[in-house]
MDAnalysis code that builds the backbone (N, CA, C; Angstrom):
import MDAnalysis as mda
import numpy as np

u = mda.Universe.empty(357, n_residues=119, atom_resindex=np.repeat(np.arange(119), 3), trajectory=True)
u.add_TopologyAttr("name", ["N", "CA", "C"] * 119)
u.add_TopologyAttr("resid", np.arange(1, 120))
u.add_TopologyAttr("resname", ["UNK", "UNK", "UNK", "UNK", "UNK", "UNK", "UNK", "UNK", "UNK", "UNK", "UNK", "UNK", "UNK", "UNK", "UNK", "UNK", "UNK", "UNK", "UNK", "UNK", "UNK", "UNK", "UNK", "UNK", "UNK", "UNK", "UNK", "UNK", "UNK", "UNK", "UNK", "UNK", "UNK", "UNK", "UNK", "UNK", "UNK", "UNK", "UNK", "UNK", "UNK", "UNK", "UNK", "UNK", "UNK", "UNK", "UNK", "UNK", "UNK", "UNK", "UNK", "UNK", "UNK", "UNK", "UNK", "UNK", "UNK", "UNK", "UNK", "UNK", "UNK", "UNK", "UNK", "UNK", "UNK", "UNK", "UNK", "UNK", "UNK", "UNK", "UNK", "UNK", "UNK", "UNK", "UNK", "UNK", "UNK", "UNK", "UNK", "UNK", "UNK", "UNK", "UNK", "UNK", "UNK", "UNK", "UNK", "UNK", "UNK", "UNK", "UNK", "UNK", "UNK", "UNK", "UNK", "UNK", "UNK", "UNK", "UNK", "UNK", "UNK", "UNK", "UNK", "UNK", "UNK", "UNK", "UNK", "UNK", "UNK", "UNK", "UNK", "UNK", "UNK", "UNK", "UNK", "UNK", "UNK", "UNK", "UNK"])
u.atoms.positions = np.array([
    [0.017, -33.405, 8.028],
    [1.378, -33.763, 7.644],
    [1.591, -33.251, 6.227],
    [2.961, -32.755, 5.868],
    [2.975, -31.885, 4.817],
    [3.437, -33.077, 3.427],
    [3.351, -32.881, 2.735],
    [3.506, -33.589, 1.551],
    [5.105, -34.365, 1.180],
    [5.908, -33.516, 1.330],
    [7.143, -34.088, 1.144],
    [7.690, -34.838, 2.488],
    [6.950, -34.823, 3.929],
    [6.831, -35.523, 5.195],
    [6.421, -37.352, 4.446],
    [5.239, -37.122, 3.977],
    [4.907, -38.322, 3.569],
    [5.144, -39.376, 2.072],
    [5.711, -38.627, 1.925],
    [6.371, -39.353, 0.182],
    [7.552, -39.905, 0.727],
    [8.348, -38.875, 2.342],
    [9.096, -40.130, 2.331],
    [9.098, -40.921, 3.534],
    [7.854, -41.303, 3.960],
    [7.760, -42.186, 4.817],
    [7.244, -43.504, 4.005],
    [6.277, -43.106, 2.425],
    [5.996, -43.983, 1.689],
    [7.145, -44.443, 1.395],
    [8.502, -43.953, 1.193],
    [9.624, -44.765, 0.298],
    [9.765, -45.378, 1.337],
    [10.054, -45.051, 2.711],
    [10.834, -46.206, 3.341],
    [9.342, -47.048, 3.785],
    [8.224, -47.106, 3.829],
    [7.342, -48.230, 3.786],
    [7.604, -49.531, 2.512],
    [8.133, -48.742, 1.607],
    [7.977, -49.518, 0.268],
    [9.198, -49.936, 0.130],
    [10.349, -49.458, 1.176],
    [11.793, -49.800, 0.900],
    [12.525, -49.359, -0.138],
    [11.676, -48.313, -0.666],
    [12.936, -47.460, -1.492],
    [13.863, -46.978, -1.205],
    [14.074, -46.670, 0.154],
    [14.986, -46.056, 1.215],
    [14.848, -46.445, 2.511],
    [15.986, -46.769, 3.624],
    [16.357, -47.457, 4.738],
    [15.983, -45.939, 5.509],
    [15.558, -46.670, 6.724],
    [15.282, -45.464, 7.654],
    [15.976, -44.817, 8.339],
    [17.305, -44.869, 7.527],
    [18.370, -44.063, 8.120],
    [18.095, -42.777, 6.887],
    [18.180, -42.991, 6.013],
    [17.964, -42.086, 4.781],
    [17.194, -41.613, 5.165],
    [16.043, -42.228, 5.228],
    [14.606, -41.684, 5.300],
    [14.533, -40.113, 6.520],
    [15.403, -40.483, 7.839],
    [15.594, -39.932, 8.679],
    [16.171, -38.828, 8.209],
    [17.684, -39.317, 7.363],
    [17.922, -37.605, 7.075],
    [17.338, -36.797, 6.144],
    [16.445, -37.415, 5.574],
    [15.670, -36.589, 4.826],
    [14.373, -35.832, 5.100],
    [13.932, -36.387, 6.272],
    [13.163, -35.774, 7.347],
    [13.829, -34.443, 8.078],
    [14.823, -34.824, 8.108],
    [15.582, -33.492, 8.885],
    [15.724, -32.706, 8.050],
    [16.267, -32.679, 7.136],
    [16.183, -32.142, 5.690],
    [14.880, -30.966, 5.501],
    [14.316, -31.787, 5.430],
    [12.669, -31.360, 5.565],
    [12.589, -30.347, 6.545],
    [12.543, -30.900, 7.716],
    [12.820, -29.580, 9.030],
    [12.663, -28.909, 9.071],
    [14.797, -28.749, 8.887],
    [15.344, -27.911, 8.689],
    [15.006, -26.698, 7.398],
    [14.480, -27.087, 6.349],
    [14.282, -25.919, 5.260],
    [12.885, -25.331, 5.815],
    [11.837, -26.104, 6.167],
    [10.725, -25.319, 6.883],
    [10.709, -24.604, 7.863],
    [11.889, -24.534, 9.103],
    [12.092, -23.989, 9.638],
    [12.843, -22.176, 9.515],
    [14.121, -22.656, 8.578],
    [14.304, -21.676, 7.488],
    [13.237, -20.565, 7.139],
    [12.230, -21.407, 6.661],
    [10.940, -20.388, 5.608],
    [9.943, -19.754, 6.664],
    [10.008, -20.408, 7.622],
    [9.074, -19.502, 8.627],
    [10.110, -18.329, 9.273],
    [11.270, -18.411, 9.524],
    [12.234, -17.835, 10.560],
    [12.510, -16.346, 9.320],
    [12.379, -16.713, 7.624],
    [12.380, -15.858, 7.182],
    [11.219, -15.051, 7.021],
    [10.009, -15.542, 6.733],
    [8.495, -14.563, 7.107],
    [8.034, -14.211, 8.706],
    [8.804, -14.315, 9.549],
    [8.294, -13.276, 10.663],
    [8.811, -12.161, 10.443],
    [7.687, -11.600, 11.298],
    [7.422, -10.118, 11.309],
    [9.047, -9.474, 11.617],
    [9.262, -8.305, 11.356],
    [10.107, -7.824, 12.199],
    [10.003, -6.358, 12.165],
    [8.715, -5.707, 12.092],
    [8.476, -4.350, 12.344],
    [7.033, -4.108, 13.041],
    [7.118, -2.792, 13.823],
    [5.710, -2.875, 14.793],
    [5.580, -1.321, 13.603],
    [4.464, -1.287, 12.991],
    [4.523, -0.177, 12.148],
    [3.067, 0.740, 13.499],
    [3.037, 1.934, 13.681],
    [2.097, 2.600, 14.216],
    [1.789, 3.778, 13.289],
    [0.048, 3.610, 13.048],
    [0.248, 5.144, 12.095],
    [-1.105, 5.336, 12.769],
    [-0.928, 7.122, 13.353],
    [-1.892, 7.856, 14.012],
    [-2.556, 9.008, 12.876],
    [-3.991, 9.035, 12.768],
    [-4.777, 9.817, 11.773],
    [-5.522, 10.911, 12.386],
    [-5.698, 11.694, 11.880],
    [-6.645, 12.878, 12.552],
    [-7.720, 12.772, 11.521],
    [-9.127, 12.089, 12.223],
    [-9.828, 11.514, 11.541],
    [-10.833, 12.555, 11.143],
    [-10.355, 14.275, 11.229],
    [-11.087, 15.476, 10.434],
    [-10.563, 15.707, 8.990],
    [-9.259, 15.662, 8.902],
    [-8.332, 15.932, 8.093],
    [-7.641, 14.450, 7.142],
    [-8.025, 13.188, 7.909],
    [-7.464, 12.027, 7.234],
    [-5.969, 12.355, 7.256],
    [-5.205, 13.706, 7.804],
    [-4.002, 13.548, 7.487],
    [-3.078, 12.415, 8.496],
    [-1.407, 11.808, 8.005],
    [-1.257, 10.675, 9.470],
    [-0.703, 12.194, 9.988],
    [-0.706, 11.972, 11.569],
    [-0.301, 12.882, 12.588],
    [1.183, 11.980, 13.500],
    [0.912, 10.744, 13.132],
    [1.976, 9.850, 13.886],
    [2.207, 8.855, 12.580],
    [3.413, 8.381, 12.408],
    [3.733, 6.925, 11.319],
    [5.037, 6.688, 12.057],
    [5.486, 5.887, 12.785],
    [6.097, 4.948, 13.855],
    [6.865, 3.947, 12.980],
    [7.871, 3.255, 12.698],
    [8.038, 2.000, 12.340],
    [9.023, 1.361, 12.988],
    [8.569, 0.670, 14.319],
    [9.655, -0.053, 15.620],
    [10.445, -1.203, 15.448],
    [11.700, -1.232, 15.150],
    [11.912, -2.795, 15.056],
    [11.964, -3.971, 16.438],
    [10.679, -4.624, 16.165],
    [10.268, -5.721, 17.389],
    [10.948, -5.912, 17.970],
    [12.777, -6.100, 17.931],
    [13.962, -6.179, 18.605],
    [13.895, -4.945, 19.691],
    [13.129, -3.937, 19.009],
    [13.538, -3.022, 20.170],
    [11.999, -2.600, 21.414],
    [10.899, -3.916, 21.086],
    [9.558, -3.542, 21.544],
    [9.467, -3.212, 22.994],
    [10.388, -4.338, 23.907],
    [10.066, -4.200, 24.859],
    [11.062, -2.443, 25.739],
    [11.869, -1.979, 25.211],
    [12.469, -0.637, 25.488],
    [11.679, 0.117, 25.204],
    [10.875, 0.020, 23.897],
    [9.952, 1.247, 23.449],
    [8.368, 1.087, 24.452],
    [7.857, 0.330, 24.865],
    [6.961, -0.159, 25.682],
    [7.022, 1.343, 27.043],
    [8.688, 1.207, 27.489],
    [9.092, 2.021, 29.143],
    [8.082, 2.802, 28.572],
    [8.568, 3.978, 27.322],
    [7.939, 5.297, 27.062],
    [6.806, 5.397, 26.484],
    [5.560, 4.475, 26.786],
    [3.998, 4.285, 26.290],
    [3.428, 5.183, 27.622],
    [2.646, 6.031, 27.478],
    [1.977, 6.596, 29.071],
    [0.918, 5.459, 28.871],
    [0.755, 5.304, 30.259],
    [-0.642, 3.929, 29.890],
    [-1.854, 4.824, 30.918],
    [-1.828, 5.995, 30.905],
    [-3.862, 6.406, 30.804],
    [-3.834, 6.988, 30.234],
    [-2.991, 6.884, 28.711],
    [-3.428, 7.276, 27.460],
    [-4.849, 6.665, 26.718],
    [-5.548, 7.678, 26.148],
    [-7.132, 7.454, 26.304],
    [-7.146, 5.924, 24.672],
    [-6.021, 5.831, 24.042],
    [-5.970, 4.774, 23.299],
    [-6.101, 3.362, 24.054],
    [-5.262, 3.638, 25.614],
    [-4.653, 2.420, 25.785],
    [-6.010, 1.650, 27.016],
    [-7.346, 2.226, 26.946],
    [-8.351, 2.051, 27.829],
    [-9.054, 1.073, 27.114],
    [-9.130, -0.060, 27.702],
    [-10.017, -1.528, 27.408],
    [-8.805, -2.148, 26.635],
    [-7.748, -1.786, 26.448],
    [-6.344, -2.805, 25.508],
    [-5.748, -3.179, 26.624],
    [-5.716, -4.612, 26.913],
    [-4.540, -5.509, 27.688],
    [-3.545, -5.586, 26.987],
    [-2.653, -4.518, 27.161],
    [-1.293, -4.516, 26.335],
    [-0.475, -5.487, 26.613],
    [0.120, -5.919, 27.916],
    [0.036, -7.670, 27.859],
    [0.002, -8.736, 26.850],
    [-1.223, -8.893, 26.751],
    [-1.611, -10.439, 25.981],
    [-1.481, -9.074, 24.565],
    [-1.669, -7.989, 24.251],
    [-1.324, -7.535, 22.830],
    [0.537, -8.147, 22.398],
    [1.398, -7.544, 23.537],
    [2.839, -7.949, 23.358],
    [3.157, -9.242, 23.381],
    [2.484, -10.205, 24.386],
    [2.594, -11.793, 23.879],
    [1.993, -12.441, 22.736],
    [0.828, -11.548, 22.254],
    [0.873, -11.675, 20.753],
    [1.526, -11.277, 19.365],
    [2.207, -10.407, 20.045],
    [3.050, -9.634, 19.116],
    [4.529, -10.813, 18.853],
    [4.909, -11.715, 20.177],
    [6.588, -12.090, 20.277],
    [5.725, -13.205, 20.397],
    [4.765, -13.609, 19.939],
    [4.572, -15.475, 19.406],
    [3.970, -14.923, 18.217],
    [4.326, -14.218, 17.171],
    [4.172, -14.020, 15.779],
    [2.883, -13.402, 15.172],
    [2.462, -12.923, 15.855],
    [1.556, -12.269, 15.029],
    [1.791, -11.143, 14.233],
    [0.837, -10.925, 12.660],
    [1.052, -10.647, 11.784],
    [-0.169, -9.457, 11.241],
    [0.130, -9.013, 10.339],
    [-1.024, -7.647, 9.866],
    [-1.701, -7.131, 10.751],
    [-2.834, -6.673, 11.025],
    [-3.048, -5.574, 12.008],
    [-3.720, -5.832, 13.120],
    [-3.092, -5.501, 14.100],
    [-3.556, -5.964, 15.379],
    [-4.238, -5.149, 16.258],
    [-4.404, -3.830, 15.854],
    [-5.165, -2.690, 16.789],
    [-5.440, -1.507, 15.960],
    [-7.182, -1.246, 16.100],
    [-7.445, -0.145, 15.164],
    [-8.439, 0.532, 15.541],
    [-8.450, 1.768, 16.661],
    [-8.733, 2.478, 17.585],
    [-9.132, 3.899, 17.232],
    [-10.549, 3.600, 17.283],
    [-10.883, 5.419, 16.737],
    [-11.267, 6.275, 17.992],
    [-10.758, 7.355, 18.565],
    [-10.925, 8.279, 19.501],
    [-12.041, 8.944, 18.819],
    [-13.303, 9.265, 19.108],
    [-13.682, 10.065, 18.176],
    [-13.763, 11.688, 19.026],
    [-13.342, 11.843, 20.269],
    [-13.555, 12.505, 21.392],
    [-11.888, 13.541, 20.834],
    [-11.181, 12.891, 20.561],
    [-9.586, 13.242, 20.280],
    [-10.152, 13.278, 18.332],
    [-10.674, 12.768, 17.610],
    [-10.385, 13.214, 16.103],
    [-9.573, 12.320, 15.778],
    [-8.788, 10.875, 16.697],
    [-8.030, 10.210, 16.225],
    [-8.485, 8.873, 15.853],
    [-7.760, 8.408, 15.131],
    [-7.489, 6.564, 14.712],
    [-6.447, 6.089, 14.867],
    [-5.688, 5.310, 15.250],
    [-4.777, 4.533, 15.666],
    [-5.015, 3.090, 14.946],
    [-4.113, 2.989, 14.040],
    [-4.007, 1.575, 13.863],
    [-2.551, 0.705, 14.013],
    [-2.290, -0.494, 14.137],
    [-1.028, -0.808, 14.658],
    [-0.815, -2.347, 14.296],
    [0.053, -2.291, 13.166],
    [0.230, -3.487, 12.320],
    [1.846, -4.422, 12.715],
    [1.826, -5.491, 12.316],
    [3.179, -6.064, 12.875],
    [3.583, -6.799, 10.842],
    [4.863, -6.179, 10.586],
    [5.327, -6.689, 9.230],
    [6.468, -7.489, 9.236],
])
């Protein structure tokens, strides 16, 4: 329980405040935490592809998550990246919030690296 949750459940234990107050100040509470998370999610799928002879990027991608599941149609999937990745449970991790880097894939057969971050 977060700190300003319980300072005011202490007032209305102690009757500094009626639990009607108390209530809207709980919501209060909520509501601004809800706010602060809704503003730190992610909202970019960044992809940057390396040619791991040259270190140069060969691919730098930056998707906005709004548009993940359209960009998904045009993925070929026996692309030699996408072998042992349940892209699946990757995208239901992606749209229940996950954050910094979620896939980092060295071909060494292709010269590539693939890494794939959510900001």
């Amino acid at each position: 329980m977060n700190e300003e949750r319980l300072q005011i459940l202490k007032m209305i234990e102690s009757g500094k405040i009626s639990a009607e107050e108390g209530a809207k100040l709980l919501s209060a509470v909520e509501t601004t935490q809800v706010a602060e998370t809704t503003a730190r999610q992610a909202h970019f799928l960044r992809v940057k592809v390396y040619d791991t002879r040259s270190g140069r990027a060969t691919v730098n991608v930056n998707l906005p998550l709004s548009l993940l599941d359209v960009a998904l149609k045009f993925v070929p999937k026996d692309t030699e990246y996408l072998k042992g990745l349940d892209v699946e449970a990757l995208v239901a991790a992606i749209k229940s919030g996950a954050h910094g880097k979620i896939v980092d894939i060295t071909s060494d057969e292709e010269s590539q690296h693939v890494e794939v971050y959510i900001e």
